[in-house]
C-alpha positions as CSV (number, residue, x, y, z in Angstrom):
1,X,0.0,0.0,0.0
2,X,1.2,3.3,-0.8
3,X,0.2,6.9,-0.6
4,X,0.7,8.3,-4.2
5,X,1.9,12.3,-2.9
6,X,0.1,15.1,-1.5
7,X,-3.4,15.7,-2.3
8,X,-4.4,19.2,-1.0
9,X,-3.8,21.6,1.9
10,X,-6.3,23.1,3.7
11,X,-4.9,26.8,5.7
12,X,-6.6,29.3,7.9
13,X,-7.9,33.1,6.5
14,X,-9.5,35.5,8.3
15,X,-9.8,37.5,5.3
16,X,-11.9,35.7,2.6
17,X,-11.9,38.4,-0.5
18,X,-8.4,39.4,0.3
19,X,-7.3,36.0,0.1
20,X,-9.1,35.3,-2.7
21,X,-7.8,38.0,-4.3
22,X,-4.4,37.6,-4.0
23,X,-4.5,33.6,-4.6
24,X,-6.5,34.3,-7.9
25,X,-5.0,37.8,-9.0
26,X,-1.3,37.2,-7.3
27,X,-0.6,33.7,-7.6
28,X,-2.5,33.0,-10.8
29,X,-4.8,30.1,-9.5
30,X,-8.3,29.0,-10.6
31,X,-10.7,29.0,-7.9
32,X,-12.0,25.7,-8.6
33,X,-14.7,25.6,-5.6
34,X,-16.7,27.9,-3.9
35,X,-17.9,26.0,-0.9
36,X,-18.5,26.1,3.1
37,X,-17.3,24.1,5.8
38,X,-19.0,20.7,6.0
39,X,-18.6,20.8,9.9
40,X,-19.1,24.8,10.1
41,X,-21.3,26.0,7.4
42,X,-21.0,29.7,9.0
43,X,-17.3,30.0,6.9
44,X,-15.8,29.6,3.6
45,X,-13.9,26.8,2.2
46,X,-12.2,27.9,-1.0
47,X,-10.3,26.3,-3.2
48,X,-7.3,27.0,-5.4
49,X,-5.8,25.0,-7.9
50,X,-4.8,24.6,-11.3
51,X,-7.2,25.2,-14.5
52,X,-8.6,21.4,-14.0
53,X,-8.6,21.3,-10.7
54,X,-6.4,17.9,-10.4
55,X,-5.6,16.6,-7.0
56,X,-2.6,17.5,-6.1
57,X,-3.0,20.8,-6.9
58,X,-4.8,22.7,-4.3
59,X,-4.0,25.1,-1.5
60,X,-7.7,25.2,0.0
61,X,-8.7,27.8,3.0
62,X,-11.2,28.2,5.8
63,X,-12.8,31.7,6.2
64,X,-12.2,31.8,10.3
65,X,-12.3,35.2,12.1
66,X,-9.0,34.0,13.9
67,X,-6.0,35.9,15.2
68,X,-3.0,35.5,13.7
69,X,-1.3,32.0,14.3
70,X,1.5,32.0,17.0
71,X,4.5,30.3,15.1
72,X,6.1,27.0,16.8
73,X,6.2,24.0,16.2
74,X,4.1,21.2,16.8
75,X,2.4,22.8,13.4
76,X,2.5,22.2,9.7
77,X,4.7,25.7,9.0
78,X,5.5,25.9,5.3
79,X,3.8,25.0,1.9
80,X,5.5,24.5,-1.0
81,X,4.3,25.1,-4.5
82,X,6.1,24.1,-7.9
83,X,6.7,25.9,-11.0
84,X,9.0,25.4,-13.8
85,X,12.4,25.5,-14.4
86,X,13.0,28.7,-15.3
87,X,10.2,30.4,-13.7
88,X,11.9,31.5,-10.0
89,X,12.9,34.9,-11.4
90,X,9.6,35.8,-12.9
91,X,8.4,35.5,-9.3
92,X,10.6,37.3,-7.5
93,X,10.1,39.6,-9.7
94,X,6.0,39.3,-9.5
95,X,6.2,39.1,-5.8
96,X,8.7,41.7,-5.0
97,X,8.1,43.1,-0.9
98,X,6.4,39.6,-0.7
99,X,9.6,37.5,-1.0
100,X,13.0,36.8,-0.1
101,X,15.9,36.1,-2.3
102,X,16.4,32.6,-4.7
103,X,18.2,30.1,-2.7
104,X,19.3,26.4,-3.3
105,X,17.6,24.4,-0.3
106,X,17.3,20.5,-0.7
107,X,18.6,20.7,-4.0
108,X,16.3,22.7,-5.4
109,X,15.9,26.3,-6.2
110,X,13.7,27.8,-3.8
111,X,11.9,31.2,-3.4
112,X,9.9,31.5,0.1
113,X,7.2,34.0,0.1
114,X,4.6,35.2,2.4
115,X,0.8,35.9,1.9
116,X,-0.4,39.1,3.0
117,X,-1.5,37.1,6.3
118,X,1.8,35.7,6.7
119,X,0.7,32.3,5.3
120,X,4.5,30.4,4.5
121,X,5.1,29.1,1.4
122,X,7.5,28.3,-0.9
123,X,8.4,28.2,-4.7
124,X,10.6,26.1,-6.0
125,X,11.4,24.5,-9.2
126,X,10.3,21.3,-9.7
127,X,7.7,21.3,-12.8
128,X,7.1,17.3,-12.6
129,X,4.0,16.5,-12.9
130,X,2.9,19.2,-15.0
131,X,0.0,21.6,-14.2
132,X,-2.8,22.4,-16.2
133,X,-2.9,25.9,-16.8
134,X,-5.8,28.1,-16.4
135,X,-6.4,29.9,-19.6
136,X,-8.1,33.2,-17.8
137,X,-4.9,33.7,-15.4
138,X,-2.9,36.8,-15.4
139,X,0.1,34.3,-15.0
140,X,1.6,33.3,-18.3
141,X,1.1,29.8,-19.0
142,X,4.6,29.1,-19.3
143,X,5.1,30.5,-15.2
144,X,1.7,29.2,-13.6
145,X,1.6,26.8,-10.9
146,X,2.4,23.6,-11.6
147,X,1.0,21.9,-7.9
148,X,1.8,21.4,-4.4
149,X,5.3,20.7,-3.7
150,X,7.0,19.2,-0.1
151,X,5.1,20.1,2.5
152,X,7.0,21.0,6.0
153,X,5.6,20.0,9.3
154,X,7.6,20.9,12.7
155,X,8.3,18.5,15.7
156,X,9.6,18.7,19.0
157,X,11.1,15.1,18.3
158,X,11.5,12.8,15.4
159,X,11.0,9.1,16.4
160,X,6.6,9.2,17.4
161,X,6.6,11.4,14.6
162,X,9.1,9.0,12.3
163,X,7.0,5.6,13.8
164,X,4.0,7.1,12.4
165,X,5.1,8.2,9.4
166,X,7.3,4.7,8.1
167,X,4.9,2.1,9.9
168,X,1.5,2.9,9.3
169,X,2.0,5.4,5.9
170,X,4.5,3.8,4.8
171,X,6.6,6.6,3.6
172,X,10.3,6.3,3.6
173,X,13.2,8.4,5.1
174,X,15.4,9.6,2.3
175,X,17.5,12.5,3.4
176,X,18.0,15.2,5.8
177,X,19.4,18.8,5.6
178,X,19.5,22.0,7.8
179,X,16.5,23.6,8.4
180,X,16.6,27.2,6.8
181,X,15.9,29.2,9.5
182,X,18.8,28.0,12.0
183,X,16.4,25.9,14.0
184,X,17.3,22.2,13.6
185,X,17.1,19.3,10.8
186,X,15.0,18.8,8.8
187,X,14.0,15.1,7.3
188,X,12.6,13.9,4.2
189,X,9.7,11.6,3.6
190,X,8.6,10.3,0.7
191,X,5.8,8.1,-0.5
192,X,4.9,6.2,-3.8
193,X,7.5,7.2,-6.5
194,X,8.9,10.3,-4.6
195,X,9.4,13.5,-6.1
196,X,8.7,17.2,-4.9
197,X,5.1,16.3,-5.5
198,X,5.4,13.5,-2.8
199,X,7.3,14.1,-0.2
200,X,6.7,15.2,3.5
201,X,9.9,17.1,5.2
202,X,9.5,17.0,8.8
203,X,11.7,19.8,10.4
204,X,12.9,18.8,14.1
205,X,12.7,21.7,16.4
206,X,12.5,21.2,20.3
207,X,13.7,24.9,20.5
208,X,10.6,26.2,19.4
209,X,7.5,27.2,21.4
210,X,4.0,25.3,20.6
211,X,2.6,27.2,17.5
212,X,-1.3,28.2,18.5
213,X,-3.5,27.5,15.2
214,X,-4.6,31.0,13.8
215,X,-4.7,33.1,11.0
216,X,-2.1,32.5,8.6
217,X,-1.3,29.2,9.7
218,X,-2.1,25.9,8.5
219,X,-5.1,23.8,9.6
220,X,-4.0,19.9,7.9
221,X,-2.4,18.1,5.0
222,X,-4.2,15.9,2.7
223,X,-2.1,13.1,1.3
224,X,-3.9,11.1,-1.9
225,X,-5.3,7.4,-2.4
226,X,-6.9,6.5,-5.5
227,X,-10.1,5.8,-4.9
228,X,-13.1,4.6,-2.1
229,X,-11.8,1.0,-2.2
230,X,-7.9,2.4,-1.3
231,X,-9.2,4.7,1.2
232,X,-11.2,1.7,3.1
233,X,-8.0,0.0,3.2
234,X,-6.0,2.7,5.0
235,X,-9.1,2.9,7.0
236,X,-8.7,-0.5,8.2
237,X,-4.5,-0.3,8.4
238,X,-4.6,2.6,10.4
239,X,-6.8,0.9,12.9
240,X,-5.1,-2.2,12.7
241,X,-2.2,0.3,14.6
242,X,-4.7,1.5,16.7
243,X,-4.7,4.9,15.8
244,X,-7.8,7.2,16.7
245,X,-9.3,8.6,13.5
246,X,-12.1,10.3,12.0
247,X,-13.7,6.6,10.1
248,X,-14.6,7.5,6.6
249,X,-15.7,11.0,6.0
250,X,-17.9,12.0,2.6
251,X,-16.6,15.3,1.7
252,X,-18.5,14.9,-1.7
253,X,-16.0,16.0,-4.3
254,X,-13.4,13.3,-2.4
255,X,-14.2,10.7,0.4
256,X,-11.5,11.3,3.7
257,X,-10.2,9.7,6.8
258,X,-8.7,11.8,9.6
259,X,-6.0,11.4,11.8
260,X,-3.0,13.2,13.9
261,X,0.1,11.9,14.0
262,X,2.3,12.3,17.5
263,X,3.7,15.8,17.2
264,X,-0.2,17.1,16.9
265,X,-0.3,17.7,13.3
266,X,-3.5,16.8,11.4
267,X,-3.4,14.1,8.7
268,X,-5.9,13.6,6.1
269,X,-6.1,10.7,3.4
270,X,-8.6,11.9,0.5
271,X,-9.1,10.1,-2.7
272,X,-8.6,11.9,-6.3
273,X,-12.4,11.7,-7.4
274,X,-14.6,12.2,-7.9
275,X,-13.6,15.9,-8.4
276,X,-15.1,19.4,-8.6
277,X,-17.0,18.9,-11.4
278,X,-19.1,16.4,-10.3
279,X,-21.9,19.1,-9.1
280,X,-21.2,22.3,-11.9
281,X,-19.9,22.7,-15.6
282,X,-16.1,22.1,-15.2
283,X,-15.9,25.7,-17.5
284,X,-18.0,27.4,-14.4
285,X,-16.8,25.2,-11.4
286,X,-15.4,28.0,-8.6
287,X,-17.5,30.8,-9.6
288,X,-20.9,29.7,-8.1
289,X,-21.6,28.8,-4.2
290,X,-21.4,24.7,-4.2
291,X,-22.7,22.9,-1.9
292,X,-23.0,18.9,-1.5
293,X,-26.2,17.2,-1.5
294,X,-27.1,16.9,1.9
295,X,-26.4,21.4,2.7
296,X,-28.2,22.0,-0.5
297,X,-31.4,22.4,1.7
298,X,-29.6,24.6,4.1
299,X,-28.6,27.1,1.2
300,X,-30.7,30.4,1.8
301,X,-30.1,30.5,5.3
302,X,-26.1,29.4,4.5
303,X,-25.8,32.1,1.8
304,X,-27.4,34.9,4.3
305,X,-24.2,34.2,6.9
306,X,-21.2,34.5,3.7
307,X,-19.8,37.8,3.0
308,X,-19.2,38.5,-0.5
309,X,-16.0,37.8,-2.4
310,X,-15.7,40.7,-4.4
C-alpha cells in the first residue's frame, strides 16, 4: 500500500476576499470551488488549484475570524508550490516586498514567500507532474503553478513522529538537511514514487514554542489514495495500529479519513475523485456557491451568513 503524494492543503484566512484575491489575481490560481465548511457552514472553504482542478494541486482555505497564528512547532509551517524550471525569477520579480531572495535548499531552487497574512510558502522549481494551466490567469502559462510541492511539518522530536510516518503510511526516510531558519534538521519523507510532488519534510525543532492555530497558519495536509476502495484499506490499516481517526468521511468531491500523528499535526487521506466537477460545468466550477447534497437544503439560510468575495 502506498500513498501516491500530497493531495491538498487546507490553511486558515480570516480574510476571505483578500485572500481570494491575492490567490487568484497574485498567484494565478483558478478558484476551482466555492464551498463552506462541512462541519461549520457559517465559513468559507475555498479552493485553489490549477485550470482542471487535479488533486494535487490545491492550497484550500477556511474563512475563520481568527488571530494570527503564534508560530512554533508542533504545526504544519511551510507550503511548497512548484513551478517550472525557469520560472523562480519571474516571481521574484511578481512578488517583489512579498519574498526573499532565490536560494538552493534540498537541492532545489527555492523562493519562500509570504501571503499578506503571513501564510508560508515556498516556490521552487520542480515542474514534474505538470499543471494544467488556467487559460483566464494573469500568470503566463509558461510560469503558472504547476501543484503542491513538499510540504514542512515541525516537531519537537523525530522518532513518534518518524514511527507514524514509516509504519502505518509507509513513507520512507530519504534525506536530511539543515533547516533554513537555524532551528534544527530537517528530514525527508517520501511516499509512492517520490518527487517534490510527494514528499513530507519533517523539520525537528525542540527549541521552538507550541505554534497556536490561527490566521495564517495551517489547519492539515491531505495526502492522496486512489479511490473509495484504497481509502477503506487505509481505513482499516490505520486501525489495525490503533490509531484514533475520523472513520470515513464523505466530503462529496473526495471521500476522507482523519487522523494526527504524535507531534499534533493533522493528517488527512482523500481520494482523487470524484472531483469538482461532479456538481457544476467544469468551465464554471469556482464561480458559483457549491454545496454537496445533503447542505443543499440549508442554502438560503447558508448564503445569508457569507460575506461576498468581491
Amino acid at each position: 500500500m502506498q500513498l501516491t503524494g500530497i493531495h491538498h492543503l487546507t490553511a486558515i484566512t480570516a480574510n476571505a476576499r483578500g485572500n481570494n484575491q491575492f490567490y487568484t489575481e497574485t498567484l494565478g490560481l483558478r478558484r476551482v470551488k466555492k464551498t463552506v465548511n462541512q462541519d461549520d457552514t457559517s465559513a468559507y472553504h475555498l479552493f485553489f488549484a490549477d485550470g482542471a482542478g487535479s488533486p494535487g494541486t490545491d492550497i484550500t482555505f477556511f474563512d475563520w475570524p481568527a488571530a494570527p497564528e503564534r508560530r512554533g512547532t508542533n504545526a504544519i509551517t511551510r507550503t511548497a508550490l512548484r513551478v517550472g524550471a525557469d520560472s523562480l525569477d519571474y516571481w521574484a520579480d511578481r512578488l517583489s516586498g512579498l519574498s526573499g531572495k532565490i536560494t538552493t535548499l534540498d537541492g532545489r531552487p527555492t523562493l519562500d514567500v509570504e501571503d499578506p497574512e503571513g501564510q508560508r510558502l515556498r516556490l521552487i522549481a520542480a515542474p514534474t507532474p505538470a499543471g494544467q494551466p488556467w487559460d483566464r490567469s494573469d500568470v503566463p502559462a509558461e510560469h503558472q503553478i504547476h501543484g503542491l510541492g513538499p510540504i514542512t511539518i515541525s516537531v519537537p522530536e523525530l522518532a513518534p513522529t518518524q514511527a507514524v510516518l514509516t509504519q502505518v503510511m509507509n513513507m520512507r526516510l530519504v534525506r536530511d538537511y539543515a533547516s533554513p531558519d537555524g532551528q534544527g534538521q530537517v528530514h525527508v519523507f517520501e511516499m509512492g514514487d517520490g518527487g517534490a510532488a510527494a514528499e513530507l519534510h519533517v523539520a525537528v525543532q525542540p527549541g521552538l514554542p507550541q505554534a497556536r492555530q490561527g490566521a495564517g497558519g495551517v489547519h492539515h495536509v491531505a495526502f492522496r489514495v486512489p479511490d473509495t476502495a484504497a481509502l477503506t484499506a487505509w481505513t482499516d490499516r490505520v486501525a489495525r495500529f490503533r490509531v484514533p481517526s475520523s472513520g470515513e468521511v464523505e466530503r462529496f468531491y473526495f471521500r476522507s479519513l482523519y487522523f494526527r500523528e504524535p507531534g499534533g499535526n493533522l493528517f488527512e487521506l482523500a481520494t482523487d475523485g470524484p472531483g469538482f466537477d461532479v456538481d457544476e460545468p467544469f468551465e464554471t466550477m469556482g464561480e458559483g456557491l457549491s454545496l454537496p447534497p445533503f447542505l443543499e437544503g440549508k442554502r438560503q439560510q447558508i448564503e445569508a451568513g457569507l460575506k461576498p468575495l468581491v
